[in-house]
N, CA, C, O and CB atoms as a CASP TS submission, in Angstrom:
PFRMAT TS
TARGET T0000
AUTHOR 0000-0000-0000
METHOD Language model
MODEL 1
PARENT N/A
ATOM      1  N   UNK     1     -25.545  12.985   1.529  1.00  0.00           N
ATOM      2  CA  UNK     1     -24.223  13.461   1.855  1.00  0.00           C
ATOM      3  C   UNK     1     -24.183  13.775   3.350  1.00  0.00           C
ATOM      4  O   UNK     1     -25.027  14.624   3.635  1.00  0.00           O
ATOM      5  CB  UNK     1     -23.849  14.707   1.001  1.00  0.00           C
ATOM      6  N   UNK     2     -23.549  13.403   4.266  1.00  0.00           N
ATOM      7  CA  UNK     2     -23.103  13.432   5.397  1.00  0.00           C
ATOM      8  C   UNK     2     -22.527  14.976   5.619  1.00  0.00           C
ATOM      9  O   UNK     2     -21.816  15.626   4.853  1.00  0.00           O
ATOM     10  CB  UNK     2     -22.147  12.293   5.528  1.00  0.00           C
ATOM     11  N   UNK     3     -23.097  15.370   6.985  1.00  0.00           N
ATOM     12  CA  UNK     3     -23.340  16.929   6.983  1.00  0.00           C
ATOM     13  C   UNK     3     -21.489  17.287   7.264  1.00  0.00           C
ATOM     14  O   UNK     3     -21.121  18.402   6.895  1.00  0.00           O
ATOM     15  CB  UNK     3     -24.733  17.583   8.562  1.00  0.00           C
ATOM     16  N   UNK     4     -20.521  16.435   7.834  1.00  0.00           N
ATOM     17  CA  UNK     4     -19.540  16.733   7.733  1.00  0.00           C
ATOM     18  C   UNK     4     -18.703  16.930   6.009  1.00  0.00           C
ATOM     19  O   UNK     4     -17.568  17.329   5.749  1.00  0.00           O
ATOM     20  CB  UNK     4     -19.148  15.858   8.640  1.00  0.00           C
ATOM     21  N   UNK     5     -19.495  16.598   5.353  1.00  0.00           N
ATOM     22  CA  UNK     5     -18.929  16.926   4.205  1.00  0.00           C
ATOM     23  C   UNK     5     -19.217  17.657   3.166  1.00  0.00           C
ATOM     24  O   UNK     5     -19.198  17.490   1.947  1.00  0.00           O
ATOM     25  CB  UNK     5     -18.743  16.182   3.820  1.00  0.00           C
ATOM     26  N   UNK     6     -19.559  18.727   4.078  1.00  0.00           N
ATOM     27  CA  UNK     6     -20.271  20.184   3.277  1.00  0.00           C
ATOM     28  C   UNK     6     -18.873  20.784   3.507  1.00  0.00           C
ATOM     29  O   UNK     6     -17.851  20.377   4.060  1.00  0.00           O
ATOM     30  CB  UNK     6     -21.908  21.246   4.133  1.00  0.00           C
ATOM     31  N   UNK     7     -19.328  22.224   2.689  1.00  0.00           N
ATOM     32  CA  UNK     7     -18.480  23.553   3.580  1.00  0.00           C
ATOM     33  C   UNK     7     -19.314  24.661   3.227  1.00  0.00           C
ATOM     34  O   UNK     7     -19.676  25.099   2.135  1.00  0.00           O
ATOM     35  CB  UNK     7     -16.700  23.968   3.082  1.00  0.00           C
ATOM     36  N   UNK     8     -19.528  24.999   4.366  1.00  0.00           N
ATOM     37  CA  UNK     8     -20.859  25.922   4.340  1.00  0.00           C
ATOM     38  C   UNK     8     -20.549  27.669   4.044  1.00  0.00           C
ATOM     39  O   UNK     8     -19.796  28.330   4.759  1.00  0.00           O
ATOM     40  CB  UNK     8     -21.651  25.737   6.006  1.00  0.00           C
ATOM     41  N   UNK     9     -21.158  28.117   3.073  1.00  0.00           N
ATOM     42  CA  UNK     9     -20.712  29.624   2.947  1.00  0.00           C
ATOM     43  C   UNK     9     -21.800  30.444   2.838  1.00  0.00           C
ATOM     44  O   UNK     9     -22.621  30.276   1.937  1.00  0.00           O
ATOM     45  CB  UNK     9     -19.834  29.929   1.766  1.00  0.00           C
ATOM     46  N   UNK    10     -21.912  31.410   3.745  1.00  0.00           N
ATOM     47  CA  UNK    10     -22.848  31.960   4.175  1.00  0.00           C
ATOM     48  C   UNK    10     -24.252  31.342   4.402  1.00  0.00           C
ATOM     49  O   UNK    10     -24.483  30.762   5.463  1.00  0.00           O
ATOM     50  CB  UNK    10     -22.847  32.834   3.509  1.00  0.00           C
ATOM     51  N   UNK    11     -25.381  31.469   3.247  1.00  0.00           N
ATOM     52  CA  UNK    11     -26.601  31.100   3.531  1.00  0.00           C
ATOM     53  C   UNK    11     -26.924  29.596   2.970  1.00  0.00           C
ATOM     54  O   UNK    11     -27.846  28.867   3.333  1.00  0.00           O
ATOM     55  CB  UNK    11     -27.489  32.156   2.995  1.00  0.00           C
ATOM     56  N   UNK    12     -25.758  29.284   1.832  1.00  0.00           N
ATOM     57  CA  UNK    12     -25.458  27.993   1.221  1.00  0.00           C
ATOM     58  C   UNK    12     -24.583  26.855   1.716  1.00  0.00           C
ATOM     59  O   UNK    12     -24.199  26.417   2.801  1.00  0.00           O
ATOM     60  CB  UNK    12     -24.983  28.274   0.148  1.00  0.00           C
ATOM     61  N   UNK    13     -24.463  26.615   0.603  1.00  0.00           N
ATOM     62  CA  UNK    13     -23.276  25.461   0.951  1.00  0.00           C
ATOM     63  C   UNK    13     -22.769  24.954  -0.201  1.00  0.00           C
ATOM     64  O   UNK    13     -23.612  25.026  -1.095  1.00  0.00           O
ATOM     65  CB  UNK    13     -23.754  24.179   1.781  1.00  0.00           C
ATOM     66  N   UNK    14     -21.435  24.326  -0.664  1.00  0.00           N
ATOM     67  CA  UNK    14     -21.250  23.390  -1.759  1.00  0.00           C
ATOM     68  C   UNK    14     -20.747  22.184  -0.771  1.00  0.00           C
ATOM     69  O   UNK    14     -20.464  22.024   0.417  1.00  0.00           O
ATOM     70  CB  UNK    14     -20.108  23.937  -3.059  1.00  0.00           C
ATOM     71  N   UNK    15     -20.828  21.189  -2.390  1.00  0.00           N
ATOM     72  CA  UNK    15     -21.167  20.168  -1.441  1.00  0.00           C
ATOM     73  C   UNK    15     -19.737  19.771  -1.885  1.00  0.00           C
ATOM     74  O   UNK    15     -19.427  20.607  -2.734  1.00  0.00           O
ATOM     75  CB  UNK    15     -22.617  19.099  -1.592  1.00  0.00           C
ATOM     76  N   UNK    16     -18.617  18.808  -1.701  1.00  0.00           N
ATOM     77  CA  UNK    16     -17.084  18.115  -1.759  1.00  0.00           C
ATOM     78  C   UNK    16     -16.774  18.182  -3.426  1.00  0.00           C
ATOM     79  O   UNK    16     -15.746  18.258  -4.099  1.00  0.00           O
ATOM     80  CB  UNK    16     -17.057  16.206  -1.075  1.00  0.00           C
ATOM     81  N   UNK    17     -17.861  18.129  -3.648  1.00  0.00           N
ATOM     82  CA  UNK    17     -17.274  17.580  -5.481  1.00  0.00           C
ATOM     83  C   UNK    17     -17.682  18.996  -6.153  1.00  0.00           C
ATOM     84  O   UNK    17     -17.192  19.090  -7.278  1.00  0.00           O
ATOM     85  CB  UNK    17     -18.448  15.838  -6.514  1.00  0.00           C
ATOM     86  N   UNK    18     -18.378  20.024  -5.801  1.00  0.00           N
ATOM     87  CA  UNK    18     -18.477  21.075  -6.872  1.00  0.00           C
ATOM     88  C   UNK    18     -16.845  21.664  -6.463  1.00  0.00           C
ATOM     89  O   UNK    18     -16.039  21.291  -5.610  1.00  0.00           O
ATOM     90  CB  UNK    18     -20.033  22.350  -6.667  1.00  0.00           C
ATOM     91  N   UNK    19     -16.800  22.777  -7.529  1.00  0.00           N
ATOM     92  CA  UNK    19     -15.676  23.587  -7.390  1.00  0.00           C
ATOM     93  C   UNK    19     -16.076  25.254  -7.207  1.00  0.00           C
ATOM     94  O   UNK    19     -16.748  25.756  -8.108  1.00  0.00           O
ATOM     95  CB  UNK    19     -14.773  23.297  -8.691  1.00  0.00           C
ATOM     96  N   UNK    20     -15.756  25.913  -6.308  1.00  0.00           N
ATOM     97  CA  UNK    20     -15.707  26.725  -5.960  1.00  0.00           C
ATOM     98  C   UNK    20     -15.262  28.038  -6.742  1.00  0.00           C
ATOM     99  O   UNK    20     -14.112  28.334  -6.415  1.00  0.00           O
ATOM    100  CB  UNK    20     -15.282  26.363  -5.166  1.00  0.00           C
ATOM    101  N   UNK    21     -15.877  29.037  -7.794  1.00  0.00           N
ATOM    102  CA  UNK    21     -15.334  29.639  -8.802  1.00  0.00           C
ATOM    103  C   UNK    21     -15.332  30.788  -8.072  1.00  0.00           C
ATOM    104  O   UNK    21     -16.273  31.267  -7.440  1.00  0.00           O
ATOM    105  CB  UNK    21     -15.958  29.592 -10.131  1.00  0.00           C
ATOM    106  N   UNK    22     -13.815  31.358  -8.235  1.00  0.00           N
ATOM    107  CA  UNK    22     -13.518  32.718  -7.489  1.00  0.00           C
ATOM    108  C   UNK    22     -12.689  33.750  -8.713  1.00  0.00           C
ATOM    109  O   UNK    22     -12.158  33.359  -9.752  1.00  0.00           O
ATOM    110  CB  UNK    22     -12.380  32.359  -5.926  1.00  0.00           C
ATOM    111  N   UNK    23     -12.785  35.142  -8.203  1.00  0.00           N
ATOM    112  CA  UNK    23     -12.493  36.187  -9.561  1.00  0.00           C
ATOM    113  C   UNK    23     -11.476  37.206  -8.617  1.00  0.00           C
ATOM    114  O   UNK    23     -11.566  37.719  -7.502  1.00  0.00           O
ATOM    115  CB  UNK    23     -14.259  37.196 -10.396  1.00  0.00           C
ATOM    116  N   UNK    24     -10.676  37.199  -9.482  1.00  0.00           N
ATOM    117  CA  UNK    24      -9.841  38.465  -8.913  1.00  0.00           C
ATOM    118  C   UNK    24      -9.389  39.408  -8.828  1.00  0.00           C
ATOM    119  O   UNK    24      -8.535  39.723  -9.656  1.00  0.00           O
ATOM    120  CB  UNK    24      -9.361  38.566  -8.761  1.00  0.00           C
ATOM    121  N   UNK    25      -9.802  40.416  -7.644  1.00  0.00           N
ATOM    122  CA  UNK    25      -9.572  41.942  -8.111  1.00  0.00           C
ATOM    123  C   UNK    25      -8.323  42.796  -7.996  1.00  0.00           C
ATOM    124  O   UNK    25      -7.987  43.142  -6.864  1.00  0.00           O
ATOM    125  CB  UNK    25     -10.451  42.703  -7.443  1.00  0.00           C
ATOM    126  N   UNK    26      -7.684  43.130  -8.916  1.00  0.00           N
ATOM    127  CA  UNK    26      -6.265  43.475  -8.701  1.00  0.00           C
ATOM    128  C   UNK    26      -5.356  42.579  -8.796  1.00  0.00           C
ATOM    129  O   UNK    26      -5.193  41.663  -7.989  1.00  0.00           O
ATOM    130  CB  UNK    26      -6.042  43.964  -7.604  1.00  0.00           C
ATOM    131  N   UNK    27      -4.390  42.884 -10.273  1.00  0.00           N
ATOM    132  CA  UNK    27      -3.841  41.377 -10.431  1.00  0.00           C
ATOM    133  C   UNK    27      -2.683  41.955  -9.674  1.00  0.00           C
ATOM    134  O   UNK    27      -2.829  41.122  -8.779  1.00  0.00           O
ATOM    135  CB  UNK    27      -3.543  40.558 -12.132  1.00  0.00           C
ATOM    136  N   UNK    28      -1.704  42.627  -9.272  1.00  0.00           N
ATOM    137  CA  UNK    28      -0.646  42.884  -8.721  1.00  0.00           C
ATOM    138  C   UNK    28      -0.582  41.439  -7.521  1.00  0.00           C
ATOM    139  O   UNK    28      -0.061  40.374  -7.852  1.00  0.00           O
ATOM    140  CB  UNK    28      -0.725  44.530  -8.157  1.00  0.00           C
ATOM    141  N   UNK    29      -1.197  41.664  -6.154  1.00  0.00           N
ATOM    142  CA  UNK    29      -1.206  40.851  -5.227  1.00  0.00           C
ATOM    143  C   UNK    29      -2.196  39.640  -5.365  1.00  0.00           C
ATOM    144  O   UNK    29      -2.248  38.688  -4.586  1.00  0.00           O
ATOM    145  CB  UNK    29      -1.395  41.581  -4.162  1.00  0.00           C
ATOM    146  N   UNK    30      -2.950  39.820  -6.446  1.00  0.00           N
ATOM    147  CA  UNK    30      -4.095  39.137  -6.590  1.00  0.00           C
ATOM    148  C   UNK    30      -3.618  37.734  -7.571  1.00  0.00           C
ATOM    149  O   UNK    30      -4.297  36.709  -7.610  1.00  0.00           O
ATOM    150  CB  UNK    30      -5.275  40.203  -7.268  1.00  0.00           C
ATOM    151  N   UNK    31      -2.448  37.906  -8.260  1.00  0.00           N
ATOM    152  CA  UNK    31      -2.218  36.590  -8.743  1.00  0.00           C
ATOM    153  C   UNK    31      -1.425  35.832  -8.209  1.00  0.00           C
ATOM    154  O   UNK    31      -1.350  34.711  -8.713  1.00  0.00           O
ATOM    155  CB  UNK    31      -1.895  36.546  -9.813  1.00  0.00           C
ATOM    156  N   UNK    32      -0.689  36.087  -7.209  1.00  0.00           N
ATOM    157  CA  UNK    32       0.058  35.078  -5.715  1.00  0.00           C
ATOM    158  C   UNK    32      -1.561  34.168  -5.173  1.00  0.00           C
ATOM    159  O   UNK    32      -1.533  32.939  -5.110  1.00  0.00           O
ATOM    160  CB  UNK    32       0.884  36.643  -3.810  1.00  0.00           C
ATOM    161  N   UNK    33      -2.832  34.922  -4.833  1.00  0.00           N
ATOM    162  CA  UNK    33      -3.938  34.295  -4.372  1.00  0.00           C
ATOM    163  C   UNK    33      -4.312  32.984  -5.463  1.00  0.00           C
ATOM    164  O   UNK    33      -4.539  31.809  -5.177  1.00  0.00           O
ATOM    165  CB  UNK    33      -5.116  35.451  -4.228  1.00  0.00           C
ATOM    166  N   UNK    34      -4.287  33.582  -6.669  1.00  0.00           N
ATOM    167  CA  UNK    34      -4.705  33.059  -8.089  1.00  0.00           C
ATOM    168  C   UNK    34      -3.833  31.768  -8.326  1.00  0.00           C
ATOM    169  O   UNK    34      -4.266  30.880  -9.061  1.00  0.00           O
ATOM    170  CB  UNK    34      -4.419  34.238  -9.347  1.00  0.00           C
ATOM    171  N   UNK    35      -2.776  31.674  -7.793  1.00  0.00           N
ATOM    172  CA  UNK    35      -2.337  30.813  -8.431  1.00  0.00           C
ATOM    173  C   UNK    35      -2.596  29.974  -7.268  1.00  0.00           C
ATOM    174  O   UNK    35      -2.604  28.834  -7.734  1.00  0.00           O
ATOM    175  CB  UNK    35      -1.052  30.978  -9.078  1.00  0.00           C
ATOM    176  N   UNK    36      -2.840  29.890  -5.854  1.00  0.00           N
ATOM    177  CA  UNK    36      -2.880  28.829  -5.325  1.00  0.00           C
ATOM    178  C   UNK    36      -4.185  28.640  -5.476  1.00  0.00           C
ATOM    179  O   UNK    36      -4.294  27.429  -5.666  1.00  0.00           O
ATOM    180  CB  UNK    36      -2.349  28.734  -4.140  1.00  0.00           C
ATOM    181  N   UNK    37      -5.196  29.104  -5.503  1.00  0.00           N
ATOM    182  CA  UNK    37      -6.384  28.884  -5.968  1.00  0.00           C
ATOM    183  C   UNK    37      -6.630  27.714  -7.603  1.00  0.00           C
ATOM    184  O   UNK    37      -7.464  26.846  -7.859  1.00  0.00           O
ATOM    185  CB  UNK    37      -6.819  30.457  -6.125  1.00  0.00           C
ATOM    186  N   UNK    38      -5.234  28.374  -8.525  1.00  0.00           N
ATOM    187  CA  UNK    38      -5.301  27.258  -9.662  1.00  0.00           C
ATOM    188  C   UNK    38      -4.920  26.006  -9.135  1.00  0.00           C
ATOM    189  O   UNK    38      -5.048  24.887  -9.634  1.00  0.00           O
ATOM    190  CB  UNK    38      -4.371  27.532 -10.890  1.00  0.00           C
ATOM    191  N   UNK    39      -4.706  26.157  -8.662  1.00  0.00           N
ATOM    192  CA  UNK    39      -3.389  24.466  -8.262  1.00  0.00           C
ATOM    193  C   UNK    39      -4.783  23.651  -7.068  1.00  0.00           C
ATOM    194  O   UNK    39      -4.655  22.476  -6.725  1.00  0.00           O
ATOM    195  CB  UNK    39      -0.902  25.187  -6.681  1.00  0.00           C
ATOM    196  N   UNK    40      -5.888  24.428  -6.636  1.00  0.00           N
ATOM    197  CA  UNK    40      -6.298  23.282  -5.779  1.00  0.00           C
ATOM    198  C   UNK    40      -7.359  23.081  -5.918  1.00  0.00           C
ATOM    199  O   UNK    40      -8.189  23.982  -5.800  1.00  0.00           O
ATOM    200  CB  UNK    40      -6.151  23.303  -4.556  1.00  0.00           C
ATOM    201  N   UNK    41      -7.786  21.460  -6.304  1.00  0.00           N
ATOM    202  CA  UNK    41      -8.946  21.109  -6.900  1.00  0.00           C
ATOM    203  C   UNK    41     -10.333  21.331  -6.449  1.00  0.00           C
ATOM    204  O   UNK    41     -11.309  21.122  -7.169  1.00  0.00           O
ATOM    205  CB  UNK    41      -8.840  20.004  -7.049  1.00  0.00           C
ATOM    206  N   UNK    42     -10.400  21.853  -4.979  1.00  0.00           N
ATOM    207  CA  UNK    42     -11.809  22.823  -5.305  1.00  0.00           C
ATOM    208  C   UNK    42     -12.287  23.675  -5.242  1.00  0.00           C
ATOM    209  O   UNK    42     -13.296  24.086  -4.669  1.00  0.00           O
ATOM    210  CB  UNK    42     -12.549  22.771  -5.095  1.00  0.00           C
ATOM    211  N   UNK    43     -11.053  24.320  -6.304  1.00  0.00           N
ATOM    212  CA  UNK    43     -11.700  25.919  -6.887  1.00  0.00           C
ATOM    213  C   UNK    43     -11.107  26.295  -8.301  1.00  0.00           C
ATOM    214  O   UNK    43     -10.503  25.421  -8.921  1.00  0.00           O
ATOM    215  CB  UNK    43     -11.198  27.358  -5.761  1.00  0.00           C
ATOM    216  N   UNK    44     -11.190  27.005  -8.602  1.00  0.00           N
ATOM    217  CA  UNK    44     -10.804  27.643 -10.165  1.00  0.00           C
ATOM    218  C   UNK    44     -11.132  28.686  -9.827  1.00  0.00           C
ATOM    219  O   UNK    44     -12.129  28.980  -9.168  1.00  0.00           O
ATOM    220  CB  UNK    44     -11.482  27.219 -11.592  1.00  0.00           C
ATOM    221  N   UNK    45      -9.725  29.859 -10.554  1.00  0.00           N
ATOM    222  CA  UNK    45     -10.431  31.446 -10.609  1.00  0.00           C
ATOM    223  C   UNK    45     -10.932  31.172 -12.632  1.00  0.00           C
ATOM    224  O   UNK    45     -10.460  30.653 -13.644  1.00  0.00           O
ATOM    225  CB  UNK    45      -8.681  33.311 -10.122  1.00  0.00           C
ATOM    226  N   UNK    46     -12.101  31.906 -12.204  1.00  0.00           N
ATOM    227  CA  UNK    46     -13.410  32.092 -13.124  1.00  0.00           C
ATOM    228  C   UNK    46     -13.361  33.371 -13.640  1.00  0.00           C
ATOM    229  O   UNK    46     -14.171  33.681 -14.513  1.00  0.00           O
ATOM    230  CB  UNK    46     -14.811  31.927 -12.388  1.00  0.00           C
ATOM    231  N   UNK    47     -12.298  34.403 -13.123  1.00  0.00           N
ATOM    232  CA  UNK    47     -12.466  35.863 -13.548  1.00  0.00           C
ATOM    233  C   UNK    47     -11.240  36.651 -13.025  1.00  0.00           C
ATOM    234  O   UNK    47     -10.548  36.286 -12.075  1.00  0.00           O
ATOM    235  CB  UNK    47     -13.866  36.519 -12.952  1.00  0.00           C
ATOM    236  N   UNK    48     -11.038  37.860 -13.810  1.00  0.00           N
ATOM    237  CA  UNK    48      -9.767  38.728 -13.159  1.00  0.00           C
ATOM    238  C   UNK    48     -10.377  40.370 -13.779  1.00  0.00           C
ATOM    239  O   UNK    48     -10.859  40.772 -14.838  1.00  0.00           O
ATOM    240  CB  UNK    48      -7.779  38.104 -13.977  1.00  0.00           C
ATOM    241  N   UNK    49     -10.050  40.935 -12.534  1.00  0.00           N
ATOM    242  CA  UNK    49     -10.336  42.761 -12.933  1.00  0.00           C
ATOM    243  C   UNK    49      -9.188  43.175 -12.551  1.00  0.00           C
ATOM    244  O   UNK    49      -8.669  42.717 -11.534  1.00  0.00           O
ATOM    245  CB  UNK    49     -11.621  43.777 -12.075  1.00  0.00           C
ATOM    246  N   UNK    50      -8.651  44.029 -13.237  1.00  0.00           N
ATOM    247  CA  UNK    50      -7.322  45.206 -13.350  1.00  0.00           C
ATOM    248  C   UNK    50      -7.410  46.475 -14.101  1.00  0.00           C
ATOM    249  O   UNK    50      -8.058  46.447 -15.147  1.00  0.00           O
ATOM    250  CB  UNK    50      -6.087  44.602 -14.052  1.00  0.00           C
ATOM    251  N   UNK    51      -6.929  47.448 -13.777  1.00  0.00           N
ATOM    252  CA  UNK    51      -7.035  48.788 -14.909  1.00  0.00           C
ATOM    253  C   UNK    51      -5.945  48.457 -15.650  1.00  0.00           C
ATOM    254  O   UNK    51      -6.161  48.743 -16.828  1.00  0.00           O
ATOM    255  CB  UNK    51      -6.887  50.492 -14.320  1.00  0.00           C
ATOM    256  N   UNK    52      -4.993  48.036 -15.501  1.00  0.00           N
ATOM    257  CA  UNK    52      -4.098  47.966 -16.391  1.00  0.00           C
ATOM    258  C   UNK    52      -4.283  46.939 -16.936  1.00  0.00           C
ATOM    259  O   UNK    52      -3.974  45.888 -16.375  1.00  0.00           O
ATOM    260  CB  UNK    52      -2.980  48.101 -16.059  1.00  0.00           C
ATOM    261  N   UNK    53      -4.964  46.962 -18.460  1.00  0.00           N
ATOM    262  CA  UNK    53      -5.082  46.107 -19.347  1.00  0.00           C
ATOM    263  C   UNK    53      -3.778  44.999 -20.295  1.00  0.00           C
ATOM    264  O   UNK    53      -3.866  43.931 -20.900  1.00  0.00           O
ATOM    265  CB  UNK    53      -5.754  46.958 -20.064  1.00  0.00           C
ATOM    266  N   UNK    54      -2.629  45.974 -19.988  1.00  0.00           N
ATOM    267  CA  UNK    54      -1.341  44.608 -20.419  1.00  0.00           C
ATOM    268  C   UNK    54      -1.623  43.649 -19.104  1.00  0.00           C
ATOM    269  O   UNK    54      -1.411  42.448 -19.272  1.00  0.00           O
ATOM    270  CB  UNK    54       0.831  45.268 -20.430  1.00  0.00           C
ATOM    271  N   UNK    55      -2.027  44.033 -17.969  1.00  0.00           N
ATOM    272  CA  UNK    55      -1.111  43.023 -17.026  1.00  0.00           C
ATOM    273  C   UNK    55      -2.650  41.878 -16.969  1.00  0.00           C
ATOM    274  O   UNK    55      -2.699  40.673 -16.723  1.00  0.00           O
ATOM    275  CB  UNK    55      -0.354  43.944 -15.004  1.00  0.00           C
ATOM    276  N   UNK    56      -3.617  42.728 -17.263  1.00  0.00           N
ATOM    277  CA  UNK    56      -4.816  41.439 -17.111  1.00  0.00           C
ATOM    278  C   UNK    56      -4.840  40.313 -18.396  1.00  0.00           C
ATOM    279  O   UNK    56      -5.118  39.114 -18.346  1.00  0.00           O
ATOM    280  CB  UNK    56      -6.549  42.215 -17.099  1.00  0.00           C
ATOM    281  N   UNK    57      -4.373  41.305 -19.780  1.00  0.00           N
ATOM    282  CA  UNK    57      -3.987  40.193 -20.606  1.00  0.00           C
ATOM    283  C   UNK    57      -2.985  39.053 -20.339  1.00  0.00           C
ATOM    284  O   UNK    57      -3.010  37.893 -20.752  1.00  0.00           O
ATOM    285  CB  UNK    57      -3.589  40.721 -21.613  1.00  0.00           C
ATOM    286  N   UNK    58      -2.322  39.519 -19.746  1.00  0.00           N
ATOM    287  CA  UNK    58      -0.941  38.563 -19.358  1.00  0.00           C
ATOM    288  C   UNK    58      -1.757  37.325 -18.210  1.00  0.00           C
ATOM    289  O   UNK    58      -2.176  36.168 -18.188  1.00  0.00           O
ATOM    290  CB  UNK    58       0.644  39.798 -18.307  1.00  0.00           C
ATOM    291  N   UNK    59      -1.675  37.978 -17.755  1.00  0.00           N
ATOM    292  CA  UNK    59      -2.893  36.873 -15.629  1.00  0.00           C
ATOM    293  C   UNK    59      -3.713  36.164 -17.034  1.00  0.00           C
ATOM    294  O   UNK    59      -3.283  35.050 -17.336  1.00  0.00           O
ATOM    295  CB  UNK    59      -4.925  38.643 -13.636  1.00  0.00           C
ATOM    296  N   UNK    60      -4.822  36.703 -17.887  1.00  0.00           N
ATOM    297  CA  UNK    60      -5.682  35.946 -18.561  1.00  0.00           C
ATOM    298  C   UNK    60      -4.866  34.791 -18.907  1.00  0.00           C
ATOM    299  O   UNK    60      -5.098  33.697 -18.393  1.00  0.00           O
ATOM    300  CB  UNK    60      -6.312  36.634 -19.695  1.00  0.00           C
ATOM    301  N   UNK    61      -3.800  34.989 -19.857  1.00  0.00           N
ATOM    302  CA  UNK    61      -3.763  33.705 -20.087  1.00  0.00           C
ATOM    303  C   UNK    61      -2.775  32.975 -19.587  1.00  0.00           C
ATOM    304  O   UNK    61      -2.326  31.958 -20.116  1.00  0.00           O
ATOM    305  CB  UNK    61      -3.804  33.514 -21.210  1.00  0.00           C
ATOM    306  N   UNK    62      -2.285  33.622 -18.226  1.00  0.00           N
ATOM    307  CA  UNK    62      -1.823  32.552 -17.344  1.00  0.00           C
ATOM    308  C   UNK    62      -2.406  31.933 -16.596  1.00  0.00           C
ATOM    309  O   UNK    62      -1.838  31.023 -15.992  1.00  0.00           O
ATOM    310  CB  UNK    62      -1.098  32.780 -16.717  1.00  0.00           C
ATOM    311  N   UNK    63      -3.539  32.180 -16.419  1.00  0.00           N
ATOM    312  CA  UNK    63      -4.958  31.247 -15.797  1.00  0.00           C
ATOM    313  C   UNK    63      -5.769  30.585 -17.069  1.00  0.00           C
ATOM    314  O   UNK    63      -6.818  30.027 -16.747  1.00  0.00           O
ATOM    315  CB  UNK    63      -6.258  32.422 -14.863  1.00  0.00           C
ATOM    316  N   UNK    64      -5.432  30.567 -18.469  1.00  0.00           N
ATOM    317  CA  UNK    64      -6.217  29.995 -19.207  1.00  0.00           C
ATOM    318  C   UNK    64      -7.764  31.227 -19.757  1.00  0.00           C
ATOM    319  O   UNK    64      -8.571  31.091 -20.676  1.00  0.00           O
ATOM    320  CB  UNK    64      -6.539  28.591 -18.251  1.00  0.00           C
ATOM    321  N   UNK    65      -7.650  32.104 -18.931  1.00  0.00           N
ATOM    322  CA  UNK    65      -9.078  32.661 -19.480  1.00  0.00           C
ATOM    323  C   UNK    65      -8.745  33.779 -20.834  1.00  0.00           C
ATOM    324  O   UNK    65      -7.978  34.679 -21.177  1.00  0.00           O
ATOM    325  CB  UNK    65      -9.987  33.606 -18.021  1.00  0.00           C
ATOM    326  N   UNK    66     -10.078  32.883 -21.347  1.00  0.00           N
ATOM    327  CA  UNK    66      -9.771  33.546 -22.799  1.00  0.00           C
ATOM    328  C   UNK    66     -10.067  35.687 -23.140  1.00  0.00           C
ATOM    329  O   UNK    66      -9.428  36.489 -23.821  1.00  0.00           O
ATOM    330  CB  UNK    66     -11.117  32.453 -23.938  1.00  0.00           C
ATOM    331  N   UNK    67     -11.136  35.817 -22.384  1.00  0.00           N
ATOM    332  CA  UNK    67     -11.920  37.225 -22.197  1.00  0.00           C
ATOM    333  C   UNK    67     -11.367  37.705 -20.490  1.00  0.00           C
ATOM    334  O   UNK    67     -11.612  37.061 -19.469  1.00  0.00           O
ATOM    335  CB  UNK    67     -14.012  36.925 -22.341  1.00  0.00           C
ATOM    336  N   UNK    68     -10.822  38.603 -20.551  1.00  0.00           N
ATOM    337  CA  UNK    68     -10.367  39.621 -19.524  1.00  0.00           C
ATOM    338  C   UNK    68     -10.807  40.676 -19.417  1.00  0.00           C
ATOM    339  O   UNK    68     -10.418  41.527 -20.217  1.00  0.00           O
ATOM    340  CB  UNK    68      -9.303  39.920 -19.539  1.00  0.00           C
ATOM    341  N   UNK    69     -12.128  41.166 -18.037  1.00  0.00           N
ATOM    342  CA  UNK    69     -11.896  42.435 -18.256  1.00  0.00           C
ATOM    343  C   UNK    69     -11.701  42.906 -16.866  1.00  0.00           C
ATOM    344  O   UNK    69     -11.453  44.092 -16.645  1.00  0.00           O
ATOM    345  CB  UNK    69     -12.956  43.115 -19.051  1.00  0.00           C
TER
END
């Protein structure tokens, strides 16, 4: 793989074709981030934290995730 087609994060790197799994804390402002994060193919949010348990059920399965905590 041609070093221009990394993207390097911190001590690593992924390489063009993995996807980048990100989690989010605080769904209030945190699902405006979430959703452009769903929509672009290299990343997926992988996780969501909130105290308020209606609103993380709700984000869960508007991102598809089955377990919210």
């Amino acid at each position: 793989m041609a070093e221009k087609e990394k993207f390097y994060i911190k001590k690593g790197f992924i390489a063009m074709n993995d996807k980048l799994r990100v989690g989010l804390v605080g769904i209030g402002r945190g699902t405006a981030y979430g959703h452009l994060f769903s929509v672009n193919p290299l990343t997926e949010v992988a996780a969501l934290c909130d105290f308020d348990e209606n609103k993380l059920a709700r984000s869960g399965k508007d991102f598809g995730l089955a377990d919210s905590h």
